[in-house]
N, C-alpha and C positions, 0 to 999 in steps of 0.2 A: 618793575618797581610799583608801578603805578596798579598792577593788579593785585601784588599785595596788599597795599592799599586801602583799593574797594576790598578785598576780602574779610579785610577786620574791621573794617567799616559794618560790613553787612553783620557780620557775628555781634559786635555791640548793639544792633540794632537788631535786631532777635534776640539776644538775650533780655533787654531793657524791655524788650514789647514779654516776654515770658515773666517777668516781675512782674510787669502791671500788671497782667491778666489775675496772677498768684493774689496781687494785692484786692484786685475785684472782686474775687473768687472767695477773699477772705470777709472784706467788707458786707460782700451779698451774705455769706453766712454769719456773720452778726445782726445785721439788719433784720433777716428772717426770726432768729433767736429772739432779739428785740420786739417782733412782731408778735408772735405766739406766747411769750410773756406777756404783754400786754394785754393780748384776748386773755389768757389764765386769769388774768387780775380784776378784768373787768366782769369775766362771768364768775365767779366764786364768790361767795356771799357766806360770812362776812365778809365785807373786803377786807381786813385785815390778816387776815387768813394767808393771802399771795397779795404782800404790797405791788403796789404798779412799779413802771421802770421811773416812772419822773419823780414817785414819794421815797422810793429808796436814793435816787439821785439828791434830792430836796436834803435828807437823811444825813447822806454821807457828806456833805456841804456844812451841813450842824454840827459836824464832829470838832471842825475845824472855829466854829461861831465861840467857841465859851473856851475856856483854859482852863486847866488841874495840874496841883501839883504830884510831883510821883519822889519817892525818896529813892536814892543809889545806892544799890545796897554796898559791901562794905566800906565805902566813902561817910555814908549816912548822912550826903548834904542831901537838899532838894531839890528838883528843879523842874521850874512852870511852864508848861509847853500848851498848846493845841490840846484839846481834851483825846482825840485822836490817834494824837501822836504820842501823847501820855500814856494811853494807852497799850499803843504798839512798844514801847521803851520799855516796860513793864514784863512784855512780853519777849523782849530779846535780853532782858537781864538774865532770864534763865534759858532759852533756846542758844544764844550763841555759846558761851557755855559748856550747856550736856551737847552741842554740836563737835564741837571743835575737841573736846576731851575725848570722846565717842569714839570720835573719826581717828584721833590720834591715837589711841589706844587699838581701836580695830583693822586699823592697818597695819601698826605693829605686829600685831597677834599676828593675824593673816601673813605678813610677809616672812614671818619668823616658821610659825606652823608650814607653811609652803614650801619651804625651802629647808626646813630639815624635819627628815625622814623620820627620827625615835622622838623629838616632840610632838609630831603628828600622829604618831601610834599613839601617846599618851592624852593624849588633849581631844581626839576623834570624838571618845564617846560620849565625853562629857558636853561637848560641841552642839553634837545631834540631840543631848536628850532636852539641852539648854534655849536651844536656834528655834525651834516651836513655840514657846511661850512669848505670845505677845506681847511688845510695851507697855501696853497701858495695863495689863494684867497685875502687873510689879505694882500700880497705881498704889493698892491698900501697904506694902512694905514704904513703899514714899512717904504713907501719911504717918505712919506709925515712928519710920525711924529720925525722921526732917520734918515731919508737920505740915502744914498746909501753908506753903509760900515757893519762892525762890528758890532754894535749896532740893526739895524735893520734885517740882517740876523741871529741874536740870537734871535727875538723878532718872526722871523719864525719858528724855530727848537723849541722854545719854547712853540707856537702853538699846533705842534705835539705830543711833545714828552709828551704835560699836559694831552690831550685827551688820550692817549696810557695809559697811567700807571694811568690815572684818572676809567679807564673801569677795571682794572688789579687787582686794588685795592679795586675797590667797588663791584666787581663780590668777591672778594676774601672774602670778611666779608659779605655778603649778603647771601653766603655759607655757614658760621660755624654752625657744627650742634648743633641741641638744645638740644641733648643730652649731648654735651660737656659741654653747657654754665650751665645744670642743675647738671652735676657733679659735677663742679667749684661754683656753688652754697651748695651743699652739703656739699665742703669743708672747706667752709666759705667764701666764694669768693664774698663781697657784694656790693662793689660799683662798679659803671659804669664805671670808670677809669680802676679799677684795673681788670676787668672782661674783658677791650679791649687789655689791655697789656697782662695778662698773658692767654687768651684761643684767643683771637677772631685774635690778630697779628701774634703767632705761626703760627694757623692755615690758616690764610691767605699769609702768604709768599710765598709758592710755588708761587701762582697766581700773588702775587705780583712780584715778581722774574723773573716770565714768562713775564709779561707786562713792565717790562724794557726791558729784556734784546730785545723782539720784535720794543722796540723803538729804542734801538741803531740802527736796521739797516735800520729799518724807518726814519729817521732821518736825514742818509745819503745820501735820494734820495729826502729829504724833501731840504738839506742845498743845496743840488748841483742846483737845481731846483731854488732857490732864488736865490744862484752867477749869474745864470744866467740874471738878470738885471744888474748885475754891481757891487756885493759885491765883493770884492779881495777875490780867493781860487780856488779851484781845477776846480770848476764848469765853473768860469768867463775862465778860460784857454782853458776848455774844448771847449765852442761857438767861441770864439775866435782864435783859431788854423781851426776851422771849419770853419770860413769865412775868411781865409789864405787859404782856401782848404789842409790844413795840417793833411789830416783825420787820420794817421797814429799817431801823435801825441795825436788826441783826444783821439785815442783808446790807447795810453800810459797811457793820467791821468785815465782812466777809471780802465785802468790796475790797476793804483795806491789808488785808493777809492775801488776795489775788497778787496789788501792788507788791506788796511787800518781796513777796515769793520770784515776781519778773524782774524786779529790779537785781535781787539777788544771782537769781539765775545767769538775766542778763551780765552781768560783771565779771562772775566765775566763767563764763564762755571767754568771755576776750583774757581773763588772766590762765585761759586752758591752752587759749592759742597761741598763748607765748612763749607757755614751760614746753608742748610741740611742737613749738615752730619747726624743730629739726627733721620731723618727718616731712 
């Protein structure tokens, strides 16, 4: 009993000493990172060219110093936050949004196209001629047919994030093995319905799971990419502080879309691990 014990004793304490290391490991390559940035800043002239780590730090501290207001769209109240955070709020009026339509739409498609055989003969070619053209390319039909706001920067991220989770989903049922779907037949499993719900969705979730959660952060270099013509959000702030020459600042909002993006990230991991729990 007793050498049980000591054996998972020793295992805890090799694994906890392989964390730390991981943790050191990690810290030394930010430190280094921190380092060579700061040579970059100090030899570049002008300095404003590559701000330092402590004037974009200084920077992103500033965001939070002053308050803006930002209106909601179709509520059309307003509300005062952090200039920062106004910012960022601006910017997930239209990213959550073209995300979450996107993703719901491109999983649809994808799990429908996957899973039956004459809509994928139909839908193929138009698929492949469509799946090449970049998001942001749509950018000039945004401005034209929604203008330059809200509307049509969701009408980009929604681009994105359909093609993403469109591949996630149809690779994910195009996978299920035929082993499964002939057990599920054995068990009585006989209509087409009930045979995508209860073998071929199971078994595609992982995939499908993976193809979100890779558009959340697609998504965010898709949305910032758009503000950049003129939509209101982190991105418009970003070009914009850039031709102030305020490059210290643009390195704030970038700071602030890194957050943004881990927090997100971070969430959908623990809400992945719960709809898998069963594996």
């Amino acid at each position: 009993m007793s050498l049980g014990t000591d054996t998972d004793s020793d295992a805890l304490v090799a694994a906890a000493e392989g964390d730390a290391k991981r943790y050191l490991r990690g810290c030394g390559g930010l430190l280094a990172f921190l380092l060579v940035w700061w040579v970059g800043a100090t030899t570049t002239q002008p300095s404003y060219l590559v701000p330092s780590p402590l004037g974009s730090a200084r920077a992103f501290l500033d965001l939070f110093a002053t308050s803006t207001a930002v209106v909601v769209p179709v509520w059309g109240s307003s509300l005062t936050l952090p200039t920062g955070l106004a910012h960022l709020a601006e910017t997930l009026f239209h990213y959550v949004p073209g995300l979450l339509v996107g993703a719901g739409c491109g999983i649809g498609l994808g799990l429908t196209m996957g899973w039956n055989g004459a809509l994928d003969d139909w839908l193929r070619p138009l698929v492949r001629v469509l799946r090449p053209i970049p998001p942001l390319a749509w950018v000039v039909f945004a401005i034209v047919w929604f203008g330059i706001g809200h509307t049509g920067a969701a009408f980009i991220v929604f681009v994105g994030a359909f093609w993403i989770n469109f591949y996630g989903a149809y690779g994910g049922v195009e996978g299920v093995s035929s082993d499964l779907t002939d057990a599920a037949s054995t068990l009585g499993v006989e209509r087409d319905l009930s045979m995508l719900k209860l073998v071929a969705l199971p078994s595609a979730a992982p995939q499908v799971l993976t193809g979100f959660r890779t558009s959340i952060g697609r998504c965010w270099m898709i949305v910032v990419g758009a503000e950049l013509f003129g939509a209101p959000g982190v991105g418009y702030e970003i070009i914009n502080a850039s031709n102030n020459l305020a490059m210290a600042t643009s390195v704030a909002y970038m700071f602030l879309i890194s957050l943004a993006f881990l927090c997100m990230d971070v969430g959908f991991r623990l809400v992945e691990r719960r709809v898998l729990a069963w594996r």
